[in-house]
PAZAPA-4460 file (N, C-alpha, C; in steps of 0.05 Angstrom, whole numbers, plus 32768, in hexadecimal, padded with zeros to 4 digits):
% residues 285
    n_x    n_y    n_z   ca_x   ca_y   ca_z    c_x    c_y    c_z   seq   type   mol
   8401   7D70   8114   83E5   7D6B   811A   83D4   7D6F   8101     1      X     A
   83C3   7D65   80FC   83B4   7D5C   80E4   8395   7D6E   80EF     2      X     A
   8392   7D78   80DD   837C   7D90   80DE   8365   7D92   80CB     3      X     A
   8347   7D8E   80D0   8336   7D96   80B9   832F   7DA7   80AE     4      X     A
   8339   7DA9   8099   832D   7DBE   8088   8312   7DBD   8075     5      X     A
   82FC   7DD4   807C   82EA   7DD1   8070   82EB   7DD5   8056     6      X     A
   82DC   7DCB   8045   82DE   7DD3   8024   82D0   7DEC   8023     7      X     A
   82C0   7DEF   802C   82C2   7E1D   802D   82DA   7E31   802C     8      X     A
   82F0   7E18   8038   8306   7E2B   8042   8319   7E2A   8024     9      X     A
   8315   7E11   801E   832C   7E09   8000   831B   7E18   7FF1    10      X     A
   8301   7E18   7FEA   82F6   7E1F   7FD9   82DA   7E38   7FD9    11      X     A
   82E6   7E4F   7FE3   82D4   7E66   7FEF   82C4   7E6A   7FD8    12      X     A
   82CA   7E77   7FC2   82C2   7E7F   7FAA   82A3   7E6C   7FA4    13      X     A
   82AE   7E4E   7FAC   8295   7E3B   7FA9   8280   7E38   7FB9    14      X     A
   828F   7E40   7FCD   8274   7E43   7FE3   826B   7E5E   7FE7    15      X     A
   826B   7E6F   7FDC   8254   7E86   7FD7   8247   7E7B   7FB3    16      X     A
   8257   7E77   7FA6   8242   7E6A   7F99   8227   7E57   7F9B    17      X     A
   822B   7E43   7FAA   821F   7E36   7FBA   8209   7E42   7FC8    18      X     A
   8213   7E56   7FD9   8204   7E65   7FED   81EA   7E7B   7FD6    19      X     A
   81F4   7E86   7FC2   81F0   7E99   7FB6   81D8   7E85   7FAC    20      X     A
   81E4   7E6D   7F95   81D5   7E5D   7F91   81B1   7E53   7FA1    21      X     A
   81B6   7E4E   7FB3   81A8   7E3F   7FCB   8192   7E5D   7FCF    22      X     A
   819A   7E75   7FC9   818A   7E8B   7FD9   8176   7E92   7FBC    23      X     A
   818F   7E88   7F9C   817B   7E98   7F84   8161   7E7D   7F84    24      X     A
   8164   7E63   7F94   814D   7E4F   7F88   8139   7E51   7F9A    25      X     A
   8147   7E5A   7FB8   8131   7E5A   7FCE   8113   7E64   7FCA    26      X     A
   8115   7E74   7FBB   80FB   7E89   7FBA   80E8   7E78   7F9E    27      X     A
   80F5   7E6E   7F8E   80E4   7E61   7F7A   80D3   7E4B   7F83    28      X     A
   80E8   7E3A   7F8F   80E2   7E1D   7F99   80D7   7E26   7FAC    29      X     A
   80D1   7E33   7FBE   80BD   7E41   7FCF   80A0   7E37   7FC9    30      X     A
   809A   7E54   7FB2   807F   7E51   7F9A   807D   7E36   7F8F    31      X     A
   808F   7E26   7F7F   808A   7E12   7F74   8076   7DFC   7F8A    32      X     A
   808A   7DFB   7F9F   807A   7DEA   7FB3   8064   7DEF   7FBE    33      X     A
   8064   7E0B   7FC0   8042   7E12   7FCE   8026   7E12   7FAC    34      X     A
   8031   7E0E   7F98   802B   7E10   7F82   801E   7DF1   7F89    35      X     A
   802B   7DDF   7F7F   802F   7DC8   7F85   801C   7DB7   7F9C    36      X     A
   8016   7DC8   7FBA   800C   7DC3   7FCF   7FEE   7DC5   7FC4    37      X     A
   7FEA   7DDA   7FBB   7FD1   7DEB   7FAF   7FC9   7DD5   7FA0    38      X     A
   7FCB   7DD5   7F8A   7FBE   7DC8   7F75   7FC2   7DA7   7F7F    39      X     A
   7FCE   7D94   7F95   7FD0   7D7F   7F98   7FAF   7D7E   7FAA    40      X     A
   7FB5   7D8C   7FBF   7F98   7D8F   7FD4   7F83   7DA3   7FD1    41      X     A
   7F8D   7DB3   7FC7   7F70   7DC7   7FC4   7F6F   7DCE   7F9E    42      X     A
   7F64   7DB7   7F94   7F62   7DC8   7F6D   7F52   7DD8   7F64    43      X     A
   7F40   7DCF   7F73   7F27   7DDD   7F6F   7F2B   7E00   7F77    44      X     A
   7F2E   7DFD   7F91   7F31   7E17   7FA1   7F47   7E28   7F91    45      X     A
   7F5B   7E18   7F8C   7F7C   7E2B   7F7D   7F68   7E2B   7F65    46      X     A
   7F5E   7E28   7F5A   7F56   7E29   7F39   7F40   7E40   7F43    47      X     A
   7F2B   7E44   7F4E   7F1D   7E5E   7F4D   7F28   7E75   7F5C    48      X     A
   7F44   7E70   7F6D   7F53   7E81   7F76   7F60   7E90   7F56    49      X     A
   7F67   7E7E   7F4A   7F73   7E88   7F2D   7F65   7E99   7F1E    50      X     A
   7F4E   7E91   7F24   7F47   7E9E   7F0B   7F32   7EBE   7F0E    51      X     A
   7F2B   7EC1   7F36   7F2D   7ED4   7F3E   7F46   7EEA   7F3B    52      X     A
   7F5E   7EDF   7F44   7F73   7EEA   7F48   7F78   7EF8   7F22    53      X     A
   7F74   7EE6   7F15   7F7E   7EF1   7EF9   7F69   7F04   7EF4    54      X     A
   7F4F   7F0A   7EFB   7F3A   7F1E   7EF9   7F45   7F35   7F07    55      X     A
   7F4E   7F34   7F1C   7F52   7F46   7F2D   7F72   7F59   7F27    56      X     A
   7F7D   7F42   7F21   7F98   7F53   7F13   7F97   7F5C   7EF7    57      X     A
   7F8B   7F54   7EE7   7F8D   7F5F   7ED2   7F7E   7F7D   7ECD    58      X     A
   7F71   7F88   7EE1   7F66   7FA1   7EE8   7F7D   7FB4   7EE5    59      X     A
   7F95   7FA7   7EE9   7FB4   7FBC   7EE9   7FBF   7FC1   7ECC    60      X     A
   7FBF   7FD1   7ECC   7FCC   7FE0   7EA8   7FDD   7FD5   7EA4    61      X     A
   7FEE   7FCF   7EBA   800B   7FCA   7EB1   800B   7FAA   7EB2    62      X     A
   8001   7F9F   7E9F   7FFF   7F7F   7E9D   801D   7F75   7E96    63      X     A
   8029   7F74   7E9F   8047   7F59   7E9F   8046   7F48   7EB1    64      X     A
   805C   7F3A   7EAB   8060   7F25   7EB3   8069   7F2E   7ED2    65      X     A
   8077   7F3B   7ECB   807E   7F45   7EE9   806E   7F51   7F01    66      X     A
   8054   7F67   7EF2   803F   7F5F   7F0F   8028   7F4A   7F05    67      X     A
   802B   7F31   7EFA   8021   7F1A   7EFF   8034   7F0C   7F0F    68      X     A
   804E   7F08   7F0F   8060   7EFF   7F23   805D   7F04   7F45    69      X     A
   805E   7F29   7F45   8060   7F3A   7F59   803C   7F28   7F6A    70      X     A
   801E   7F31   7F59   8019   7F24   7F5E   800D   7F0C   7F6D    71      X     A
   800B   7EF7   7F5C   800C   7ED5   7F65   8028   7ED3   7F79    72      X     A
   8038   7ED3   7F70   804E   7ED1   7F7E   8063   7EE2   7F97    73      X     A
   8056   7EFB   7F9B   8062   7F11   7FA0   8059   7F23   7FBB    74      X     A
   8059   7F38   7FBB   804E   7F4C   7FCE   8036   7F4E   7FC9    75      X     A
   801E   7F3D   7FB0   800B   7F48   7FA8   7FF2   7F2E   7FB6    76      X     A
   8007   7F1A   7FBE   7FF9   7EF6   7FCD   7FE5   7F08   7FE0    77      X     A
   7FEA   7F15   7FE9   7FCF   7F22   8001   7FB3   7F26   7FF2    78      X     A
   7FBD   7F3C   7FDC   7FAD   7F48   7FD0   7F9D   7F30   7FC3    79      X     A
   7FAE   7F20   7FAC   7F9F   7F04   7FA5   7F8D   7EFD   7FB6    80      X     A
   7F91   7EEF   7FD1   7F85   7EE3   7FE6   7F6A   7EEC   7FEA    81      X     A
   7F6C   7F04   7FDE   7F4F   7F1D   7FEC   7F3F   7F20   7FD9    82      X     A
   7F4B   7F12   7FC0   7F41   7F1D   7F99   7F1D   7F1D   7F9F    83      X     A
   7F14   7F02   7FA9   7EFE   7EFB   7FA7   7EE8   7F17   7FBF    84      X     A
   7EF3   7F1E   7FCD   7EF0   7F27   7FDE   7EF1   7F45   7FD3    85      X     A
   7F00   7F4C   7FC6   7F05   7F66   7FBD   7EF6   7F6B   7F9D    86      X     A
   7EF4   7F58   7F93   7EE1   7F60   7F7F   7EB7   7F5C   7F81    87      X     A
   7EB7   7F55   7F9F   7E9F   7F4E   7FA2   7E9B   7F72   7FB1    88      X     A
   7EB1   7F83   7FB8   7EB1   7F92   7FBB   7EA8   7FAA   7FA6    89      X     A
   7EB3   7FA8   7F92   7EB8   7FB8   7F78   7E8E   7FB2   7F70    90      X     A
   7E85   7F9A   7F70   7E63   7F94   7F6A   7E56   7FA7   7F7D    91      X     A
   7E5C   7FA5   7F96   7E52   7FB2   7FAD   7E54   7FC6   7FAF    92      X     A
   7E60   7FD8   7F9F   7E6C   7FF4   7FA6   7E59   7FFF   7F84    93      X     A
   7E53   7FEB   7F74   7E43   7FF9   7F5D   7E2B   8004   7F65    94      X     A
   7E19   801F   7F5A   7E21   8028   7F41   7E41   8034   7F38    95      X     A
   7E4B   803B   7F53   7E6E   804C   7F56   7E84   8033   7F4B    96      X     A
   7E8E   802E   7F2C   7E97   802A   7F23   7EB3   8023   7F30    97      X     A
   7EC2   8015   7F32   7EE6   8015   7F40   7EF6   8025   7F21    98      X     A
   7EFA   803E   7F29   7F09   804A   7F0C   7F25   8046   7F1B    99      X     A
   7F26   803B   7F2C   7F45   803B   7F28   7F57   8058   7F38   100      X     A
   7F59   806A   7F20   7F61   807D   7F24   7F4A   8095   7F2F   101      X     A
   7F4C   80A2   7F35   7F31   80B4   7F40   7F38   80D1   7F3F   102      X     A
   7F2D   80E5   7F3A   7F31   80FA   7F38   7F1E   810A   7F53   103      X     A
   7F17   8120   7F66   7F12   8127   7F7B   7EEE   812E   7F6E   104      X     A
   7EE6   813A   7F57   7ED3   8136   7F4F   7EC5   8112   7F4E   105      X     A
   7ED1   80FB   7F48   7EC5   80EC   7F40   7EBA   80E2   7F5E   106      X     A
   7EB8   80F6   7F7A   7EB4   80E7   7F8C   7E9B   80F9   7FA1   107      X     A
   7E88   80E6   7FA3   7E73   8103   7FAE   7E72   8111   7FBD   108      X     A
   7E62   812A   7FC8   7E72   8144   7FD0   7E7A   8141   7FED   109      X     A
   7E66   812A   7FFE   7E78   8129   8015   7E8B   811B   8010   110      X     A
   7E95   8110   8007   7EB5   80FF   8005   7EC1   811B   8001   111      X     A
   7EB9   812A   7FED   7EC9   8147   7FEE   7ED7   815D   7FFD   112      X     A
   7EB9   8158   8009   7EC3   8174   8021   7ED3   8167   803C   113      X     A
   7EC8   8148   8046   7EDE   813C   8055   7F00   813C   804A   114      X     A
   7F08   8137   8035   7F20   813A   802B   7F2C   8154   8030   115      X     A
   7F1E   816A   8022   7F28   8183   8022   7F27   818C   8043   116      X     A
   7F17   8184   8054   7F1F   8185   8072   7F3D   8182   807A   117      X     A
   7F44   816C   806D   7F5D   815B   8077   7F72   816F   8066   118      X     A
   7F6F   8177   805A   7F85   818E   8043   7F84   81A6   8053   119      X     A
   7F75   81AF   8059   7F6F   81CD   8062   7F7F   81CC   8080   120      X     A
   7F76   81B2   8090   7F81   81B0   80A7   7FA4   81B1   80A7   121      X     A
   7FA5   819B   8094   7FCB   8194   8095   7FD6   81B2   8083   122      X     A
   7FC5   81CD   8078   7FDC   81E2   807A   7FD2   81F5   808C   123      X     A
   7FBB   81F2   8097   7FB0   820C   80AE   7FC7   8206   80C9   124      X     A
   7FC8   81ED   80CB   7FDD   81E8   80E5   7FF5   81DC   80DC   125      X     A
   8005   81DE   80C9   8022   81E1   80BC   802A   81BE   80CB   126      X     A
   801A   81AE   80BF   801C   8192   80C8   8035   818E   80BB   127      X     A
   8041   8195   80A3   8066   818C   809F   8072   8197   80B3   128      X     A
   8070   81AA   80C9   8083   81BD   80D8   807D   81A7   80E9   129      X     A
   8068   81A1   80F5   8068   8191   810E   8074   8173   8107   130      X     A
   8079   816A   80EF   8081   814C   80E4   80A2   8155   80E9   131      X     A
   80B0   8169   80DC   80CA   816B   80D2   80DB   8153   80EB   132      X     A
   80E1   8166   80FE   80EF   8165   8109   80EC   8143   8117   133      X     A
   80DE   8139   811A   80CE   811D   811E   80DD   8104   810B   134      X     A
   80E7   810A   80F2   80ED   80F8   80DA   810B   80E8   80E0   135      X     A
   8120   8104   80E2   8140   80FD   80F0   8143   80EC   80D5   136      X     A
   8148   80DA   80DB   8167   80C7   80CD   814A   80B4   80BC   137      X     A
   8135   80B4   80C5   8129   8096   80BC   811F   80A2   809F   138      X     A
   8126   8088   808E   8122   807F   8072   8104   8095   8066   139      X     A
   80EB   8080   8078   80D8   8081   8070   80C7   8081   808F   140      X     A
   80B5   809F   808F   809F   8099   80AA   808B   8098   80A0   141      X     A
   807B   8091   80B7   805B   8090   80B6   804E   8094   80CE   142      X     A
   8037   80AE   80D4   802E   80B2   80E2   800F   80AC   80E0   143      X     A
   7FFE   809C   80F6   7FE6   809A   80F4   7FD6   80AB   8107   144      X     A
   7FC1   80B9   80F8   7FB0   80CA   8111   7F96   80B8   8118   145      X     A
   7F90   80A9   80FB   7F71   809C   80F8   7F7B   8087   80F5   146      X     A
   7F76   8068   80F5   7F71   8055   80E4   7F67   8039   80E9   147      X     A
   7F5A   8038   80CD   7F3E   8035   80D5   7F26   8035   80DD   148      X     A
   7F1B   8052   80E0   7F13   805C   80F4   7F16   8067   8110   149      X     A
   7F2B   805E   811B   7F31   8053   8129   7F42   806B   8132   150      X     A
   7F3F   8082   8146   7F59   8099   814E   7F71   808A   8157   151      X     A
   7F84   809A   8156   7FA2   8090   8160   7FAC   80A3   816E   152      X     A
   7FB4   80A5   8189   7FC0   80B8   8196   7FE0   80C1   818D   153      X     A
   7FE4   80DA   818C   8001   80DE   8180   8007   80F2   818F   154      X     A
   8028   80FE   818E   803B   8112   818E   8033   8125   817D   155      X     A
   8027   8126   8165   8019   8132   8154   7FFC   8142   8151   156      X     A
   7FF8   8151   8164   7FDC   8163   8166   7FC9   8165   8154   157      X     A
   7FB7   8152   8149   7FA5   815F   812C   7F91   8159   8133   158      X     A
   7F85   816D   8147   7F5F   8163   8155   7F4B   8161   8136   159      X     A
   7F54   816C   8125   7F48   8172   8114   7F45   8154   8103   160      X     A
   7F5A   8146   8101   7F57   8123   80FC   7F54   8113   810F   161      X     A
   7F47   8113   811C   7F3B   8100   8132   7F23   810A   8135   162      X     A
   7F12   811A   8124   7EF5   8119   8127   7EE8   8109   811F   163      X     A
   7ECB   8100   8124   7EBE   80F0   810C   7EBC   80FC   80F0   164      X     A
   7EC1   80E5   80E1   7EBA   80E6   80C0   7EA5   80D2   80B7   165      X     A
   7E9B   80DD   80A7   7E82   80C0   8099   7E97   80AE   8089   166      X     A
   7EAA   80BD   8076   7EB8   80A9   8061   7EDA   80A6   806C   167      X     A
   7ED8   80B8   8073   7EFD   80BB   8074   7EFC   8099   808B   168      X     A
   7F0F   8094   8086   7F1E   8077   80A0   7F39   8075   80AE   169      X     A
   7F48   807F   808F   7F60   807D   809C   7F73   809F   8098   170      X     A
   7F7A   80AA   80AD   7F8D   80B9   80A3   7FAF   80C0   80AC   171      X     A
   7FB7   80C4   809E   7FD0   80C0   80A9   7FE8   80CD   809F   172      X     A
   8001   80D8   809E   800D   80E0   8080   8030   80CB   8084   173      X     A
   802F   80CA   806B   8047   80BA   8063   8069   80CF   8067   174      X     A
   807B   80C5   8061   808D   80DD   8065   80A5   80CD   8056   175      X     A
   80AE   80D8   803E   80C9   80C9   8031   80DE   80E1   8032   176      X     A
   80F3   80D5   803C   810E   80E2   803F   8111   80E8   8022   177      X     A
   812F   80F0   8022   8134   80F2   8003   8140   80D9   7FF3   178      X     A
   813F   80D9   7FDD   8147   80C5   7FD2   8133   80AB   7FDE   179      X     A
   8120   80AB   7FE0   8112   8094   7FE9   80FC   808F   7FE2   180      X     A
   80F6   8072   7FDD   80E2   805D   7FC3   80D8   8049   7FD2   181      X     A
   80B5   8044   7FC7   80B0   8023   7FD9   80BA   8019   7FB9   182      X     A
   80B8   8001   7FC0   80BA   7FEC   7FA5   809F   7FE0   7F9A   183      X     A
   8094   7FDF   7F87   8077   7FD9   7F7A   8065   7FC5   7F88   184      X     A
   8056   7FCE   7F9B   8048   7FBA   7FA4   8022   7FC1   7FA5   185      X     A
   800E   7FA8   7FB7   7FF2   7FBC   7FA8   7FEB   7FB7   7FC8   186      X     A
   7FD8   7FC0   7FC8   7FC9   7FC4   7FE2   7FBA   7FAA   7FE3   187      X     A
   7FB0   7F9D   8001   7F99   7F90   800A   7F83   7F88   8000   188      X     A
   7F78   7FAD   8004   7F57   7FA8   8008   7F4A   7FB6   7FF3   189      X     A
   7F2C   7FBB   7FE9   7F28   7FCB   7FD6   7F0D   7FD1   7FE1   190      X     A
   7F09   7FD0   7FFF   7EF0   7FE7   8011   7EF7   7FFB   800A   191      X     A
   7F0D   8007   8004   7F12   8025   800A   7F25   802E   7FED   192      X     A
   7F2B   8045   7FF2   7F38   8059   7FDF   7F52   8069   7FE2   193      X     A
   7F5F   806A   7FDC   7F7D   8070   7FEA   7F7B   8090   7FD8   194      X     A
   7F80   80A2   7FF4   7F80   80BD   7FEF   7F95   80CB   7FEB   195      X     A
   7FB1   80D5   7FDB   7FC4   80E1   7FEA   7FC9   80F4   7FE0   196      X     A
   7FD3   810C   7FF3   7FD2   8127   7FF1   7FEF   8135   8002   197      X     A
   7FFB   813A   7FDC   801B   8140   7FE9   8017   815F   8000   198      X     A
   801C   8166   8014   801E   8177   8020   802C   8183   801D   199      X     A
   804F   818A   8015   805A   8197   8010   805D   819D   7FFE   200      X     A
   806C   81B0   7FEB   8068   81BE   7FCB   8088   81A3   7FC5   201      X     A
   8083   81A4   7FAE   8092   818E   7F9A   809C   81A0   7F83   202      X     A
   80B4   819C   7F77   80BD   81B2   7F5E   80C9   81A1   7F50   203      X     A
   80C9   8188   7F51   80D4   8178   7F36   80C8   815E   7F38   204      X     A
   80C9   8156   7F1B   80B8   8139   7F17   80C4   811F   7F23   205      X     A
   80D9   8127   7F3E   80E8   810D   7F3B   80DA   8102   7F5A   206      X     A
   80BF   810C   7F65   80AF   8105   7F72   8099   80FB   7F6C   207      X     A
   808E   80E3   7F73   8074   80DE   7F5F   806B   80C6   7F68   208      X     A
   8055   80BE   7F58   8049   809F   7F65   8041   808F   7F4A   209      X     A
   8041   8075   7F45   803F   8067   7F30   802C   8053   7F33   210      X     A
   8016   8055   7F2A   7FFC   8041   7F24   7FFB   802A   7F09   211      X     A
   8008   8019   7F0B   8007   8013   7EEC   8019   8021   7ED0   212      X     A
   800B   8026   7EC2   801D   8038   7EAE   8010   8057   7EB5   213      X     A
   8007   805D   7ECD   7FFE   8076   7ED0   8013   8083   7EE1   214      X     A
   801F   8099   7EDC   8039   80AE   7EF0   8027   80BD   7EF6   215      X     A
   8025   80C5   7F13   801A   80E0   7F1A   8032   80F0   7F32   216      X     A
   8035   8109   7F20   804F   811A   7F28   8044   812A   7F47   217      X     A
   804C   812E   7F5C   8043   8141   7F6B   8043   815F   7F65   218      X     A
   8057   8164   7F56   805E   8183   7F56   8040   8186   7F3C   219      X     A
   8036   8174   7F2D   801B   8182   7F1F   8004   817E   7F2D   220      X     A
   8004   816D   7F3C   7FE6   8170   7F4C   7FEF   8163   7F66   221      X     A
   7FE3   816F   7F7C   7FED   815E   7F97   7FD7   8152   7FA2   222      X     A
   7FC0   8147   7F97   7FAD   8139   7F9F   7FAB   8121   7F8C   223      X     A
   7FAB   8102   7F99   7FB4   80EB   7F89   7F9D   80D4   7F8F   224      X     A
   7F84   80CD   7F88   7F74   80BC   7F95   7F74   80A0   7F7C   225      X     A
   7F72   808C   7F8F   7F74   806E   7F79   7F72   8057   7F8E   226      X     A
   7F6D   8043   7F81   7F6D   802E   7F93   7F84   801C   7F94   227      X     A
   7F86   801F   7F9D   7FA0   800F   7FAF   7FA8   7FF5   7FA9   228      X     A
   7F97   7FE5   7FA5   7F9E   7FC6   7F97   7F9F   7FC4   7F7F   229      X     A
   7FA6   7FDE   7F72   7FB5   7FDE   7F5E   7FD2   7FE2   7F67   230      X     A
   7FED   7FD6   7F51   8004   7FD5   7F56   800A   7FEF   7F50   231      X     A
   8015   7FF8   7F6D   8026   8015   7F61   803C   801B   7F7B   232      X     A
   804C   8033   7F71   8065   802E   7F7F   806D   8058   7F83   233      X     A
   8071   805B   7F93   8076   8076   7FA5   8093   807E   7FAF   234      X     A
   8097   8097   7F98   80B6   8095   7F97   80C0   80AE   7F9B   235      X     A
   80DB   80BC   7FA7   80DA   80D9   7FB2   80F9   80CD   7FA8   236      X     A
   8109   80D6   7F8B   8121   80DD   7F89   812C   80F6   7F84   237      X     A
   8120   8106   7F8F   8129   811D   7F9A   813D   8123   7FAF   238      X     A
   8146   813C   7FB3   815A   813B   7FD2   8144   8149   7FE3   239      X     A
   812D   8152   7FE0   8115   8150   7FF2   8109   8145   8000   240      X     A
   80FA   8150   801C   80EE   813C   8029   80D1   813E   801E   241      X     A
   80BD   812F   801E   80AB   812B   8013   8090   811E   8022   242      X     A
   807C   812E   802E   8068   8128   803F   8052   8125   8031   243      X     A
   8042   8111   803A   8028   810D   8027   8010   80FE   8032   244      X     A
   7FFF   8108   8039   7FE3   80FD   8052   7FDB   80E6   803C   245      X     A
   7FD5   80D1   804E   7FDD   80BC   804C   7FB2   80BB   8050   246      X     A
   7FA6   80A8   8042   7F8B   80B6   8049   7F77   809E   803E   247      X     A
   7F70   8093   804C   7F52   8072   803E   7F35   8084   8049   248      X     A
   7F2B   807F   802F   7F0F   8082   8033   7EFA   806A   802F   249      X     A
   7EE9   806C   8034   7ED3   8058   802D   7ECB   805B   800A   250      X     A
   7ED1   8045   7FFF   7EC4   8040   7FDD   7EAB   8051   7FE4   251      X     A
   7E9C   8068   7FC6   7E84   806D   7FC9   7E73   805A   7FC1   252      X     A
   7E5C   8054   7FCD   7E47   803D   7FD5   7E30   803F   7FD9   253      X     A
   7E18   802E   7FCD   7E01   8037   7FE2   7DF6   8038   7FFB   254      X     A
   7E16   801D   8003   7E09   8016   801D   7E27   801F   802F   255      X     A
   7E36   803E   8033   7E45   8036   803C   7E43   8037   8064   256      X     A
   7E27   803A   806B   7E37   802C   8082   7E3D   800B   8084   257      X     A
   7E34   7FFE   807B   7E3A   7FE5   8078   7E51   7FE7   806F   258      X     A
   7E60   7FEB   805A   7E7A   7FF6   8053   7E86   7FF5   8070   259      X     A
   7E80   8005   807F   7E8F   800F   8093   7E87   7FFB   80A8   260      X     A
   7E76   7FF5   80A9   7E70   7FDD   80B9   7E90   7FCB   80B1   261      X     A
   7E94   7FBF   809E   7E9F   7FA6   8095   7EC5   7FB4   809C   262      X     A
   7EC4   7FCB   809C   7EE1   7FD4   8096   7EE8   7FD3   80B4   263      X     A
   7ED2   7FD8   80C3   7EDB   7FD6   80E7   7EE1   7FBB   80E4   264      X     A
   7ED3   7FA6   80E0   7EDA   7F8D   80E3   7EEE   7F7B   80E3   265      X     A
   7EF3   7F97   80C5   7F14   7F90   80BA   7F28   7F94   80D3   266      X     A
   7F27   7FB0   80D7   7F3A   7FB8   80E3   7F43   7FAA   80FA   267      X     A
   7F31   7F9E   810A   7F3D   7F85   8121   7F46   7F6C   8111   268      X     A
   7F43   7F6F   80F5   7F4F   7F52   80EF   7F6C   7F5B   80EA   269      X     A
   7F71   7F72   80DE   7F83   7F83   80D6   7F95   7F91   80EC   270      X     A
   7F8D   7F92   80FE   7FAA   7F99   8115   7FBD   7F93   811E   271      X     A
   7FB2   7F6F   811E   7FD0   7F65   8125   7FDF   7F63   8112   272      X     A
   7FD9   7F6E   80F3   7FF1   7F6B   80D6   7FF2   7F84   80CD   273      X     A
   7FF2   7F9E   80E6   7FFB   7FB0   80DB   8014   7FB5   80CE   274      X     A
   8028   7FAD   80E7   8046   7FAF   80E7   8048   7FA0   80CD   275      X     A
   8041   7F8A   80BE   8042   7F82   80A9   8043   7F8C   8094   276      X     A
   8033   7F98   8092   8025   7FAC   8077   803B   7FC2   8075   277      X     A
   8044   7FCE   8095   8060   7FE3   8095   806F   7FDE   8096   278      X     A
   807C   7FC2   8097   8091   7FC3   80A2   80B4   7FC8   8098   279      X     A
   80AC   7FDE   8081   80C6   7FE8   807A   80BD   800E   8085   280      X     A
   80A8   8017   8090   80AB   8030   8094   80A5   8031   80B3   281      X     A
   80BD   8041   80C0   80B8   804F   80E0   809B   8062   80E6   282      X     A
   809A   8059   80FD   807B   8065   810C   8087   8073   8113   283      X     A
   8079   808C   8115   8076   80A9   8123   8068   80AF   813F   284      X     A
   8070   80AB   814C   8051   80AD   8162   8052   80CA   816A   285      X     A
***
């Protein structure tokens, strides 16, 4: 009896080539085409998208090719999308300069004393004791009490983060197992200010967070404030677990309830792409 044989079968070696092949072009020819789409029907629009986007990224120290790739092309296409939107933010938020990096002085004294609320609370009530046992096997958690204003009911007791705040919006804390890294990506939006505050003590530099060409170690300071749409990447290669309140405030402003006005707005646009934004870290409820 006479039988077909597929050429996969004579020739295996060639067909993962093939296959391998087919998966390294997918992703170029991807861009090329939507490249291509762009500038055929919209030139105008792709051309002041460009040249926002190149304003907006070049704010990152770490100018390569690679987060110009990352990006136009990358995990950074959100952030692009919002460039125009996010630097009309940075005008709006003057005389308060976007430094980027922020130190707990460069922020006025109620932004202050709301912060140090949130510190005082997570060791008066031993918020890592109540996390531990919650984590188990998963990679990377995330627990929300606040966000966007907005309370979140939890397994997690913290009456003390579910009060009103004038600036605070989001709070929450992050949680990396050991040996565990995001990969360099930038945030959304630039309404707000990304707060984070390692909670537990740290004893070697192999915990830390990366802004650009800026390292900031936990074990020398455990309070970390910057904005977020800059590229940076959050890394725990340690055999430690590693807890860290997770924390958005409102940019300082003249006008920030309007600020806050516009971030509620967000936030219903922003719900249904939560799971997006997380979707490599487990919820905690």
């Amino acid at each position: 009896m006479n039988s077909l044989v597929s050429p996969a079968a004579i020739h295996p070696g060639r067909s993962r080539f093939g296959q391998n092949a087919v998966k390294h072009w997918k992703k170029p020819l991807k861009r090329i085409v939507t490249l291509v789409v762009a500038l055929y029907f919209f030139p105008l629009l792709f051309a002041v998208y460009v040249v926002f986007g190149l304003i907006d990224v070049l704010r990152n120290t770490q100018r390569t090719i690679r987060t110009l790739d990352r990006y136009f092309a990358g995990n950074g296409v959100f952030t692009w999308l919002l460039s125009p939107f996010n630097l009309l933010m940075d005008l709006f938020c003057l005389p308060y300069r976007n430094r980027g990096i922020y130190q707990l002085q460069d922020l006025p004294e109620g932004y202050r004393t709301e912060i140090q609320t949130l510190i005082d609370a997570a060791t008066d009530r031993n918020l890592v004791g109540m996390l531990e046992s919650k984590m188990k096997e998963k990679k990377r958690g995330m627990i929300f009490f606040k966000w966007y204003g907005q309370n979140i009911p939890g397994s997690v007791d913290m009456p003390e983060y579910h009060q009103a705040f004038k600036y605070i919006r989001t709070i929450g804390v992050s949680i990396f197992n050991k040996k565990q890294s995001t990969g360099e990506h930038f945030g959304p939006l630039r309404v707000t200010l990304r707060v984070l505050y390692n909670i537990n003590d740290i004893h070697n530099k192999d915990v830390f967070i990366r802004v650009g060409n800026h390292t900031h170690y936990w074990q020398e300071n455990k309070l970390f404030i910057f904005d977020d749409t800059l590229q940076h990447q959050s890394c725990n290669e340690s055999d430690a677990m590693r807890y860290c309140l997770f924390v958005d405030i409102l940019r300082p402003s003249p006008w920030p309830m309007l600020l806050s006005g516009i971030l509620t707005s967000i936030r219903y646009l922003m719900a249904p792409l939560r799971a997006i934004f997380y979707k490599h870290w487990s919820f905690i409820k």
